[in-house]
C-alpha positions, -999 to 999 in steps of 0.1 A, spaced: -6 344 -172 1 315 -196 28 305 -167 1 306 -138 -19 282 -164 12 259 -169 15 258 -131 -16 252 -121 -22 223 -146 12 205 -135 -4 206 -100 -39 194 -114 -17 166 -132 6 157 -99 -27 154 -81 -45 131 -106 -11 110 -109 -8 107 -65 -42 94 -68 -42 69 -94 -12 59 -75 -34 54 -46 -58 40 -59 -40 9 -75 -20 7 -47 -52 3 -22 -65 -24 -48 -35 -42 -51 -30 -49 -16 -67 -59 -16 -64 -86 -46 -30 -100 -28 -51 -105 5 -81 -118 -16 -56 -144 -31 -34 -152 5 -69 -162 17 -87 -178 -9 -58 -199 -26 -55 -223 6 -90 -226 9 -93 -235 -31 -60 -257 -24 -77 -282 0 -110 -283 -16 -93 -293 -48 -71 -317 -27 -105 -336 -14 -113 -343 -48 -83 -363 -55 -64 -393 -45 -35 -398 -31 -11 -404 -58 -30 -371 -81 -19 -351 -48 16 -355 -61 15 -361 -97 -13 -328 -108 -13 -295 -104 -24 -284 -69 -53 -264 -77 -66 -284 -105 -96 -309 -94 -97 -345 -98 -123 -370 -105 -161 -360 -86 -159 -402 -75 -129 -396 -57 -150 -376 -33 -173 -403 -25 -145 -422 -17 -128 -398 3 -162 -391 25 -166 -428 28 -127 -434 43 -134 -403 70 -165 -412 82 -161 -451 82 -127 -449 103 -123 -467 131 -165 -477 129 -167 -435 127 -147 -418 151 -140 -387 129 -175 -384 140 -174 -385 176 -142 -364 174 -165 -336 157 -189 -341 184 -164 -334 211 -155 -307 188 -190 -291 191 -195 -300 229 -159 -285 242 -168 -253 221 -202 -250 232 -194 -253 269 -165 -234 266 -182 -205 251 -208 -203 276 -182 -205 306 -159 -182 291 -186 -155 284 -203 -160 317 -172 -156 335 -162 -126 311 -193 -110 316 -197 -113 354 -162 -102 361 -166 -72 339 -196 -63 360 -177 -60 390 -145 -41 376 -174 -19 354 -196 -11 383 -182 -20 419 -155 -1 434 -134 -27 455 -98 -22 466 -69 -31 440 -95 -31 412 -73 -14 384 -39 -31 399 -65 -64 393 -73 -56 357 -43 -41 345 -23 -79 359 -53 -99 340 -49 -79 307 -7 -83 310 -15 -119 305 -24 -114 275 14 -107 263 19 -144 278 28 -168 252 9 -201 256 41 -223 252 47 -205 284 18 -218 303 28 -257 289 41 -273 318 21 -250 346 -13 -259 327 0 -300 322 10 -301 365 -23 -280 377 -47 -309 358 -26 -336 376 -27 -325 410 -63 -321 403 -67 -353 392 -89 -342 359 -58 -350 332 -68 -367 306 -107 -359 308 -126 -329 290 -125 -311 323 -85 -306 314 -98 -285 282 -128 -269 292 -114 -255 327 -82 -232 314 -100 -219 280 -130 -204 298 -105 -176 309 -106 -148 283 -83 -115 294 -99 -100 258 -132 -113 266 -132 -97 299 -120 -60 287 -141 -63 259 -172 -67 284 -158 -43 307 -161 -12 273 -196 -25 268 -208 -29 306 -194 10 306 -206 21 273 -243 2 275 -250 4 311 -254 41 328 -244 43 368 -278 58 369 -299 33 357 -279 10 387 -283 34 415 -321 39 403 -328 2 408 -303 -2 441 -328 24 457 -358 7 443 -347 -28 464 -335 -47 440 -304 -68 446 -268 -68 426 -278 -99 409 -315 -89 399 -293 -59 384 -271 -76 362 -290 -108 351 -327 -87 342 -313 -49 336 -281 -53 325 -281 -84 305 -304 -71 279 -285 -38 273 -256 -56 264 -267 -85 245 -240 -79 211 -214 -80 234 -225 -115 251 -227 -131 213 -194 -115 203 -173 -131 235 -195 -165 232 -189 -165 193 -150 -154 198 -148 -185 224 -160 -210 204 -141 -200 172 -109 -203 196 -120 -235 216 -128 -247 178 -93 -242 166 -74 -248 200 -49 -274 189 -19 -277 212 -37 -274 242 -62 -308 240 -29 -322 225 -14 -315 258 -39 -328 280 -62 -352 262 -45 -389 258 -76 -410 250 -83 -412 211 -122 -409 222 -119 -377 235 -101 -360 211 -115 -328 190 -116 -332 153 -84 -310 146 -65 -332 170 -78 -363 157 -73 -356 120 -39 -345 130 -34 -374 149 -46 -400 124 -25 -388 96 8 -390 118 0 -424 128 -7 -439 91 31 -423 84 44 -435 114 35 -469 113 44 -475 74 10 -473 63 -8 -453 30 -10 -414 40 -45 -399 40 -35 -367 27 -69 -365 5 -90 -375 28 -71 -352 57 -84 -327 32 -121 -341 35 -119 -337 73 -102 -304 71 -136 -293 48 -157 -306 73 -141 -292 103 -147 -256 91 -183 -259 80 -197 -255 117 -175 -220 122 -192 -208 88 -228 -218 101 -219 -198 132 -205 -168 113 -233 -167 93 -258 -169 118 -242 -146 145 -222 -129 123 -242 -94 125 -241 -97 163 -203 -97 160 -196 -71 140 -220 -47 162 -199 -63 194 -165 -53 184 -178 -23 170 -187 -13 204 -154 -24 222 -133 -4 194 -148 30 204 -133 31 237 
């Protein structure tokens, strides 16, 4: 008897052990990912409050004097009689049109491999999602001759045309479209007269509103952050989006022997995330409910 006891409580006592193993392990990889993101974030907000010569000479995520961030403000937004501005309204007007292409195009093309039966529709789909596993560095020189011959290098046409194309976007819209949208409800209002468009623009639409905000908010948040691809095909300083820009600006002020901006590079960098956390925050709900939906499938 005393030996079933003994057993029995050196299983109880195995158990508890597995667990507490678990259980620090689970919260240990939480606190490490807590840090990996917020130590960059604390890194450059402590960097804006600094000059350049306390960049160097202090500890990285101590933070300077608060008049150092006057100054900093005052060198980004007086450059060049305030182009960091007019880079973060390109910013905002390439991710806003972007966004709205791109889930326009998602949307409507996931109509028609959703709910029309056409020849080659899965060979179709199945090629568009396979670009996907193409790298971008792969689509360089293909991307840099197609705006040539078209004669739109060099304007924002260049960016806006390639990034409204979304594979993700498109299947992700396809699940919802699916998922949202019964056959039935189609063929009800096919019989009652109305057209293909009436269907998906005043029936359909409304059903899958989440998804619309999730590919719109997942288009600007990429257009936002696009860096090598403006880079590419955008040569005038005035058309540049802030992350270009900044990055341009603190090249040429090493290149040409002048002070680096590091500090105030941090300033910019502050500022350049503040619209994606207004956006988050505002359509951050919608999101979650939008790839919710696309991850059942």
């Amino acid at each position: 008897m005393s030996s079933n006891s003994s057993l029995l409580g050196s299983q109880s006592g195995t158990k508890r052990s597995s667990e507490l193993a678990s259980w620090l392990l689970k919260w240990t990889f939480f606190w490490l990912f807590i840090l990996y993101t917020i130590v960059p974030i604390w890194w450059i907000v402590a960097a804006a409050t600094k000059n350049n010569a306390e960049i160097f000479s202090t500890f990285g995520f101590f933070f300077g004097e608060p008049a150092n961030i006057l100054e900093n403000w005052n060198r980004l937004i007086t450059y060049k009689d305030g182009i960091v501005l007019k880079w973060l309204g390109n910013s905002v007007l390439y991710s806003i049109a972007i966004a709205l292409l791109s889930t326009l195009l998602s949307t409507a093309g996931a109509y028609a491999f959703a709910k029309r039966r056409f020849p080659g529709r899965n060979l179709f789909y199945t090629i568009i999602l396979g670009t996907i596993m193409i790298p971008s560095t792969a689509l360089v020189l293909p991307l840099f001759l197609t705006m040539s011959h078209l004669g739109i290098l060099n304007t924002p046409w260049a960016f806006i045309l390639p990034s409204i194309v979304s594979p993700y976007g498109l299947y992700l819209m396809r699940v919802l479209w699916e998922q949202s949208f019964p056959e039935e409800l189609a063929e009800a209002a096919r019989i009652d007269g109305a057209s293909e468009l009436r269907i998906f623009a005043q029936i359909g639409l409304p059903l899958v509103r989440n998804g619309l905000i999730t590919v719109g908010l997942l288009s600007f948040v990429g257009a936002w952050n696009n860096f090598f691809l403006p880079l590419l095909v955008l040569s005038n300083e005035d058309l540049l989006p802030l992350t270009v820009g900044m990055a341009v600006w603190n090249q040429s002020s090493v290149m040409t022997g002048g002070q680096p901006v590091y500090t105030v590079i941090a300033m910019g960098s502050i500022l350049s995330v503040l619209p994606l956390l207004v956006a988050f925050v505002l359509f951050g709900r919608y999101w979650r409910s939008g790839l919710t939906s696309g991850g059942v499938k």
